[in-house]
N, C-alpha and C positions, 0 to 999 in steps of 0.2 A: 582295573577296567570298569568296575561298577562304579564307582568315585566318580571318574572322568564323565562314565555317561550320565550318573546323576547333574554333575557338575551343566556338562553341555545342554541337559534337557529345561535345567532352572534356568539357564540365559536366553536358551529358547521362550522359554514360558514368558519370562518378564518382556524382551525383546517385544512379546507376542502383543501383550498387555498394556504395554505402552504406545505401542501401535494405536491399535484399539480405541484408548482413552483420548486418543488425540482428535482433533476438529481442524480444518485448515483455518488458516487466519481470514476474517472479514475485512474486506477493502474498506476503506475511510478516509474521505477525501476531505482535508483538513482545510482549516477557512483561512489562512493565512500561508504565504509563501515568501520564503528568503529569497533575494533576487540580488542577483551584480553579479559582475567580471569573475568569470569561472565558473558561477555556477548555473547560469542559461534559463530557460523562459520554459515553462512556470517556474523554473527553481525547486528551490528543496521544502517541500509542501509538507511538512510534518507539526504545525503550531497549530495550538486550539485557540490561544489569545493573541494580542495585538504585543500585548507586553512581553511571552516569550522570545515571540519572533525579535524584539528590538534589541531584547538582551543576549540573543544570539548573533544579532550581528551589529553590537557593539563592538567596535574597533577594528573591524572586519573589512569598513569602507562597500558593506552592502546594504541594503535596505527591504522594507519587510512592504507589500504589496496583498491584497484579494488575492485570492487561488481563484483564477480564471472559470476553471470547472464548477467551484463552488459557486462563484455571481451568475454565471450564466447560465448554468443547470445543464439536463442534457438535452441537447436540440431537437426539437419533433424532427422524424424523418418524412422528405417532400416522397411522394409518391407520383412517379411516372405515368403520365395517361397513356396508354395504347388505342392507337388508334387502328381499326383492322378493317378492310375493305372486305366484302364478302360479295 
């Protein structure tokens, strides 16, 4: 019985601990995007250079394209006037 609880309380621990240690992943919107038949608009946005994206889709019959997000940035947001009669 001590074994067992030792046992369970160390996977606890670690369990705990790796928890812990961890960070959620930071979003990164990559400057290049695969694009064609199948895989839809942006596409599969995961290239830093011109030249991964090309050799990924080498023989694929898709082509590598700007990441939309990336050229255009994010758009100011337009702000509503209110107009209010009093």
């Amino acid at each position: 019985m001590r074994k067992t609880l030792l046992a369970l309380m160390t996977v606890l621990a670690a369990g705990t601990a790796s928890m812990v240690g961890s960070a959620p992943a930071a979003a990164y919107d990559y400057p290049y995007c695969l694009q064609g038949r199948g895989v839809g608009i942006p596409g599969e946005c995961s290239y830093a250079t011109y030249e991964q994206c090309m050799a990924s889709a080498s023989g694929r019959n898709l082509y590598c394209a700007i990441n939309p997000r990336v050229a255009f940035g994010q758009q100011p947001q337009r702000r509503m006037r209110v107009y209010r009669d009093y």
